[in-house]
C-alpha positions as semicolon CSV with decimal commas, in nm:
position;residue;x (nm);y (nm);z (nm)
1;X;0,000;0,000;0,000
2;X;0,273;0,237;0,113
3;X;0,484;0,123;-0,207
4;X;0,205;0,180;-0,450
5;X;0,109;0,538;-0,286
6;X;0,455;0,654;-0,326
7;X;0,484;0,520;-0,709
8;X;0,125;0,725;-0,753
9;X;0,304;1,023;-0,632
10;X;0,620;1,003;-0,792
11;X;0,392;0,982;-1,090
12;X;0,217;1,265;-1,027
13;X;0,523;1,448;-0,980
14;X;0,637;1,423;-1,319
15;X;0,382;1,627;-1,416
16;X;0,419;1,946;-1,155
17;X;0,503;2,237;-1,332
18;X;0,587;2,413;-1,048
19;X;0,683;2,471;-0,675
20;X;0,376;2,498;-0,546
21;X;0,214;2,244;-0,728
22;X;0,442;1,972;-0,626
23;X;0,388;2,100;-0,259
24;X;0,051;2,033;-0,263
25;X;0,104;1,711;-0,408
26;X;0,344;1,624;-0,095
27;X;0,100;1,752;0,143
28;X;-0,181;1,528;-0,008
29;X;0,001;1,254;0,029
30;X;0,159;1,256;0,399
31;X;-0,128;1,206;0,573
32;X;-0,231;0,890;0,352
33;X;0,170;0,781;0,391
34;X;0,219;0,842;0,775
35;X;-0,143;0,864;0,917
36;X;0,002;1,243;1,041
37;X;-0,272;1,468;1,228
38;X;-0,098;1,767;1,075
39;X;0,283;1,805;0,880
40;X;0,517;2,102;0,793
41;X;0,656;2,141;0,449
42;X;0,961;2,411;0,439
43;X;1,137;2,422;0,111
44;X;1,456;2,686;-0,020
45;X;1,503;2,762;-0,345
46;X;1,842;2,923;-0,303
47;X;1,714;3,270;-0,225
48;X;1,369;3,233;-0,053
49;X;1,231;3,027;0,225
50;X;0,801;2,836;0,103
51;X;0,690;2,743;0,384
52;X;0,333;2,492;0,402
53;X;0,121;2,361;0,646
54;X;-0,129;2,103;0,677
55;X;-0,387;1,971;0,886
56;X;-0,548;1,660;0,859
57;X;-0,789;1,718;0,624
58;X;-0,482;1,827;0,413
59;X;-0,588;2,174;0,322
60;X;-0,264;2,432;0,335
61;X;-0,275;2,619;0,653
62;X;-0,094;2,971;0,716
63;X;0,172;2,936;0,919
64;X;0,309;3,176;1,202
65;X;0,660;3,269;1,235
66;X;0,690;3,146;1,594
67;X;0,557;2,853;1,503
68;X;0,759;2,596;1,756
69;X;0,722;2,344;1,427
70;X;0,914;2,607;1,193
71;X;1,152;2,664;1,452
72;X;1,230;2,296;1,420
73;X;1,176;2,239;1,062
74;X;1,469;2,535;1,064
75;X;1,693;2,331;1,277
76;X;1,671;1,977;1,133
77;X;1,715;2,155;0,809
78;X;2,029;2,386;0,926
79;X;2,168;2,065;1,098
80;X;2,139;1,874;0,828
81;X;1,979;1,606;1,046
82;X;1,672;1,403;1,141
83;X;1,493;1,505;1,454
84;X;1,281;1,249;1,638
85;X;1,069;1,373;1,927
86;X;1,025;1,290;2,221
87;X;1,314;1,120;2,327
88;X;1,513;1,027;2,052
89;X;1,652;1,344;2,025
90;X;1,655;1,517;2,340
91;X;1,909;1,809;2,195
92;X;1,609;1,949;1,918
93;X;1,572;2,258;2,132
94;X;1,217;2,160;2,216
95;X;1,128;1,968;2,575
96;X;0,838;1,695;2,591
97;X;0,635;1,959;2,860
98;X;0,618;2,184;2,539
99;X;0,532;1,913;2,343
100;X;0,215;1,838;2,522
101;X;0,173;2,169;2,595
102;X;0,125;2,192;2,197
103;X;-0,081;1,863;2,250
104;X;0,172;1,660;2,048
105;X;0,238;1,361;2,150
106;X;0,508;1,281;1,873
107;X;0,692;1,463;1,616
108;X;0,915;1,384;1,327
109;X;1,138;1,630;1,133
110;X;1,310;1,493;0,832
111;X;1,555;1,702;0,609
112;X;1,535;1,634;0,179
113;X;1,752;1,518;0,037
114;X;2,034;1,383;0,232
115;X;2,316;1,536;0,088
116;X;2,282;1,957;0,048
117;X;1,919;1,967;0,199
118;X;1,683;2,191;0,033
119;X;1,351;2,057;0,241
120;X;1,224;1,990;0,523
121;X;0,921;1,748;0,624
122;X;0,801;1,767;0,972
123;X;0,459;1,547;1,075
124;X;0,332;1,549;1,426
125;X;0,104;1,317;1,615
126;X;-0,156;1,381;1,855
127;X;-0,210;1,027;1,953
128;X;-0,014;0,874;2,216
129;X;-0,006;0,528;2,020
130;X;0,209;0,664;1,740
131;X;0,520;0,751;1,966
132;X;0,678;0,373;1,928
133;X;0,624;0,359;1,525
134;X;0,826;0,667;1,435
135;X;1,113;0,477;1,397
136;X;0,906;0,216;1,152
137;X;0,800;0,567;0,975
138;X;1,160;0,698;0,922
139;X;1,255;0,466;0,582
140;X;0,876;0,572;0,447
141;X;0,969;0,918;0,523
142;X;1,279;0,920;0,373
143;X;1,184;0,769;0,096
144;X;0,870;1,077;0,082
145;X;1,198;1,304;0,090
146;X;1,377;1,189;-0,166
147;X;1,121;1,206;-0,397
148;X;0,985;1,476;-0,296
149;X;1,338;1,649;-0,306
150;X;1,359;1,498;-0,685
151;X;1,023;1,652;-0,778
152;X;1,190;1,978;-0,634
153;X;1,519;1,935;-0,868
154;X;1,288;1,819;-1,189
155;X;1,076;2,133;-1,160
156;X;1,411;2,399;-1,053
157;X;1,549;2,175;-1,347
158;X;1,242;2,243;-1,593
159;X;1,225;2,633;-1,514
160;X;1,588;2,670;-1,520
161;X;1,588;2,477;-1,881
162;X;1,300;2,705;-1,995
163;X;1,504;2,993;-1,893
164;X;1,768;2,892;-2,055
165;X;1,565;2,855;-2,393
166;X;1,382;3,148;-2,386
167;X;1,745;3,312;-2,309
168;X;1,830;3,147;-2,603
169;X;1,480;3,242;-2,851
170;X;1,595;3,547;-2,737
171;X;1,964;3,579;-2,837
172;X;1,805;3,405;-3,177
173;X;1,557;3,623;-3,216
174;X;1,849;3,930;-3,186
175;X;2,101;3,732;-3,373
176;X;1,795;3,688;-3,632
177;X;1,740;4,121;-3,630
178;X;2,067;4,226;-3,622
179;X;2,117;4,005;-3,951
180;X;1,824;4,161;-4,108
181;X;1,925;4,492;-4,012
182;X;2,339;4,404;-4,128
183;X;2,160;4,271;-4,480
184;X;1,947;4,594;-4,505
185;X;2,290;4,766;-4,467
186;X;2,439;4,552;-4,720
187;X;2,160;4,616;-4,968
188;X;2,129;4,975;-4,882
189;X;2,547;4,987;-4,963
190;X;2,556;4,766;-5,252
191;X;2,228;5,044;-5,371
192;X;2,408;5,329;-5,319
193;X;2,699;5,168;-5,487
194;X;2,498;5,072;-5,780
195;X;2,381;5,447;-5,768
196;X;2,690;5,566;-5,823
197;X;2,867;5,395;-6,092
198;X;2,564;5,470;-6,303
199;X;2,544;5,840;-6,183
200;X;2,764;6,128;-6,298
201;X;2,869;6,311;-5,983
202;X;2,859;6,662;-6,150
203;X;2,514;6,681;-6,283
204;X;2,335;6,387;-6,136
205;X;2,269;6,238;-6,425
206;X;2,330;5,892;-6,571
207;X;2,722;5,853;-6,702
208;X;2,791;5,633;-6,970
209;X;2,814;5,319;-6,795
210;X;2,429;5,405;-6,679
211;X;2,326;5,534;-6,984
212;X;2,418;5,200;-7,160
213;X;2,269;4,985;-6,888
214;X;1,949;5,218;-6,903
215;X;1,865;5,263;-7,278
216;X;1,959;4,924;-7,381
217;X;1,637;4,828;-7,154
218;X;1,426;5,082;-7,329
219;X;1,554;4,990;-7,727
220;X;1,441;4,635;-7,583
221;X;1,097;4,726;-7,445
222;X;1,042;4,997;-7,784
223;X;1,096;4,651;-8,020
224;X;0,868;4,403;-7,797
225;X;0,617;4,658;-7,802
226;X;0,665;4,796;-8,178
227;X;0,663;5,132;-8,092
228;X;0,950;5,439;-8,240
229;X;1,187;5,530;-8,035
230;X;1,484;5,813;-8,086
231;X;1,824;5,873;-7,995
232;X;1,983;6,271;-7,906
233;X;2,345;6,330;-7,918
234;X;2,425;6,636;-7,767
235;X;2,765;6,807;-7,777
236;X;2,782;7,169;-7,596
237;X;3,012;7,429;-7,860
238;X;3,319;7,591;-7,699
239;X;3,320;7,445;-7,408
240;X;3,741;7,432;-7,393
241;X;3,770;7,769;-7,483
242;X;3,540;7,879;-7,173
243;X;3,753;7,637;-6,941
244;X;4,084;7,851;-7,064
245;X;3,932;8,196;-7,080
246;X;3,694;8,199;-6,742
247;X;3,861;7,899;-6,575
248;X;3,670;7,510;-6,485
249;X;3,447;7,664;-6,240
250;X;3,287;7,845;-6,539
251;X;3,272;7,520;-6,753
252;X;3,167;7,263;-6,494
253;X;2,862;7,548;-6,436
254;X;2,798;7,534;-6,801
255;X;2,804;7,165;-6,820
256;X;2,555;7,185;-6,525
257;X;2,355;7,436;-6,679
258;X;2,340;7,207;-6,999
259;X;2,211;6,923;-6,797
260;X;1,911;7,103;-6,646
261;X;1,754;7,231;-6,971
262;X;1,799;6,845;-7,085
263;X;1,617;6,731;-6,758
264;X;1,330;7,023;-6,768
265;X;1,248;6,928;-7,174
266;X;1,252;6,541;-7,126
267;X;1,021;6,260;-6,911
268;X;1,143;6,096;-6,612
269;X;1,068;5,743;-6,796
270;X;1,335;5,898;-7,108
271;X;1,673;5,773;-7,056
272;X;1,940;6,109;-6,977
273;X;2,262;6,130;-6,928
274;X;2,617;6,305;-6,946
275;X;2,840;6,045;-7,152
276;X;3,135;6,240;-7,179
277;X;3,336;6,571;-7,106
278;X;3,080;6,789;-7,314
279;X;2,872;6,525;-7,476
280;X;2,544;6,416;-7,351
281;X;2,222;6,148;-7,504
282;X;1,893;6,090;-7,495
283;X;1,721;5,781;-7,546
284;X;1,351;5,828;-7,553
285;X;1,056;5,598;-7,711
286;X;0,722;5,681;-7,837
287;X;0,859;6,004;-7,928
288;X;0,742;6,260;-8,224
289;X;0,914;6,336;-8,493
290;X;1,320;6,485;-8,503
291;X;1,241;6,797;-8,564
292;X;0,967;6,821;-8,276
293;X;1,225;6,700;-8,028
294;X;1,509;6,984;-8,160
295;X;1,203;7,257;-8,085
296;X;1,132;7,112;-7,743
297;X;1,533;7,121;-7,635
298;X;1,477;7,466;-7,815
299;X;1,186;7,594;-7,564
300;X;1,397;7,448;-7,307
301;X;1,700;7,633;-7,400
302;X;1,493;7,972;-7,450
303;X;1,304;7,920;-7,100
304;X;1,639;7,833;-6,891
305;X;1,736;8,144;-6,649
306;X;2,084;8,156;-6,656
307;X;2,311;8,204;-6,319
308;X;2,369;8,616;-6,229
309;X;2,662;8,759;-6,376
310;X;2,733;8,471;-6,628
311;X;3,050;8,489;-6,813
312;X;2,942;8,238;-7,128
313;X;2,669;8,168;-7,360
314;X;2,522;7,831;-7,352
315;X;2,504;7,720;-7,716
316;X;2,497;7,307;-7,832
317;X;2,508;7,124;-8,129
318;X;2,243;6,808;-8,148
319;X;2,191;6,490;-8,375
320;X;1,895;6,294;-8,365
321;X;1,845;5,938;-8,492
322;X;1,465;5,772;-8,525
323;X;1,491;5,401;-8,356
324;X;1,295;5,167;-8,577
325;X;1,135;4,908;-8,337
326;X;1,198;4,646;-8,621
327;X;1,578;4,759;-8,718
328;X;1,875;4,539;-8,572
329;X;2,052;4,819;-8,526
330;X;2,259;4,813;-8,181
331;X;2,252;5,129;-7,938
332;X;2,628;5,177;-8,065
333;X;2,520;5,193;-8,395
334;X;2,244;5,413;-8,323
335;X;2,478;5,628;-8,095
336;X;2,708;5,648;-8,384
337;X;2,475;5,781;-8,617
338;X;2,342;6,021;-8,415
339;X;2,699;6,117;-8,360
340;X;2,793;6,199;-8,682
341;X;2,466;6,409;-8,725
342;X;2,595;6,622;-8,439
343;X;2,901;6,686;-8,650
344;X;2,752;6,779;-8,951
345;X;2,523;7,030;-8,775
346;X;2,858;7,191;-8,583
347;X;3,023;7,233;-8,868
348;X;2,745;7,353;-9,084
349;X;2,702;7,609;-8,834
350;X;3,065;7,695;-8,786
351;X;3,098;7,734;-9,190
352;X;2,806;7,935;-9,180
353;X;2,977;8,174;-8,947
């Protein structure tokens, strides 16, 4: 009977989730194990002190804290050692008047486990008749101890293992952000990076590399969809001779200047951008005809407010190539062309000076 009770309650051990639980499991269980009229249940956890009583009908009592049982439970635990009363251990700090004065007749106090107690289970008696078994009860209640003490260590195991992985979720969980956050970075770099080997530092507009990379997409999307596109070559006229006479400053303004009257006269979908000292393109589809694009740079041109006190004249040459959305014609080729346009315009003009 004793045997199976304390297999029930190792049993139900297993499954207390926490301190309190598995003293109220203990409790239950002492009076059924040592037919107790009332026990003591004092348990550390390192820091604090849990202290539970119960009576007979094994409901949890409060407890005072001059309770001559606590003041025991203290001692076997401190001592590390069993106390048997009356008689058996006459040095407990407690006489037998005081005993019966409390109306016990017997009183065990029994410290879990054995080695580095952490418990301590005291059960008194109130019947005389119990005084000669408490030496019979001493293996059942060590044996209560022990597993008692082992419920004790399974749950301070359990809560210190969830700790431990929630510790761990945790340092996951910020191992898992701060990766996020370093590949944000990285993409955020590699962006700007991107950015700005396609980007012409001076005017903000694409640079050859981008304007390649750019208008090679929209010849591609012009043929799939069989619609015209047009290519711009655009070369500004003296710009060498404004370097010498006014000095770079002067020339890296007009270069700047020529870049906003391209941005203000073209769509943000068109494809702009400075591919050399002095030379800039345009790639733009679904465009109008040449000459409608020359009148729009034109307007442009005519509507741009120069800077105060301006020491040049902006002036530009321009050649301008249709795209035919069924021609194999490469951007080079198309660049080319529009190239040698450019040419024959600046020197028609210069011959006509």
């Amino acid at each position: 009977m004793v045997l199976r009770r304390l297999l029930a309650l190792a049993r139900d051990f297993l499954q207390a989730s926490d301190l309190g639980e598995v003293l109220e499991l203990a409790g239950q269980a002492i009076p059924d194990l040592l037919h107790s009229d009332g026990s003591l249940l004092v348990v550390h956890d390192g820091e604090r002190e849990f202290v539970t009583e119960f009576g007979h009908h094994q409901r949890p009592m409060p407890t005072q804290e001059a309770s001559a049982l606590l003041r025991i439970a203290r001692r076997a635990m401190a001592d590390r050692t069993p106390i048997l009363l009356p008689g058996i251990a006459p040095d407990s700090g407690m006489r037998e008047d005081e005993l019966a004065a409390l109306g016990i007749a017997s009183l065990i106090a029994y410290p879990f486990p054995p080695v580095r107690a952490m418990g301590v289970l005291v059960s008194v008696w109130y019947r005389q008749g119990y005084r000669k078994e408490l030496a019979r009860l001493v293996p059942t209640l060590r044996l209560l101890g022990e597993i008692t003490g082992a419920a004790l260590g399974n749950v301070s195991f359990r809560k210190s293992l969830e700790a431990r992985i929630e510790t761990k979720s945790s340092e996951i969980a910020e191992a898992a952000r701060l990766h996020e956050v370093e590949l944000l970075r990285r993409d955020s770099v590699e962006e700007e990076i991107r950015r700005i080997s396609v980007t012409d530092m001076m005017t903000g507009l694409l640079n050859r590399r981008g304007f390649f990379l750019h208008a090679e997409r929209s010849l591609k999307l012009a043929r799939r969809q069989r619609v015209p596109g047009a290519l711009v070559f655009i070369d500004i006229d003296g710009l060498k001779s404004i370097n010498d006479a006014d000095g770079h400053d002067a020339g890296d303004d007009l270069i700047e200047d020529m870049a906003h009257i391209l941005q203000q006269c073209f769509r943000d979908a068109d494809v702009v951008a400075r591919i050399g000292g002095d030379e800039f393109a345009v790639f733009t589809i679904d465009t109008p005809q040449p000459d409608v694009l020359l009148a729009r740079i034109r307007q442009s041109h005519a509507d741009f407010t120069p800077r105060p006190d301006c020491p040049y004249r902006i002036s530009f040459s321009t050649g301008i190539v249709q795209c035919d959305p069924v021609s194999e014609l490469s951007l080079s080729e198309y660049l080319l062309r529009a190239d040698q346009l450019m040419y024959e315009q600046k020197r028609n003009r210069l011959s006509d000076i």
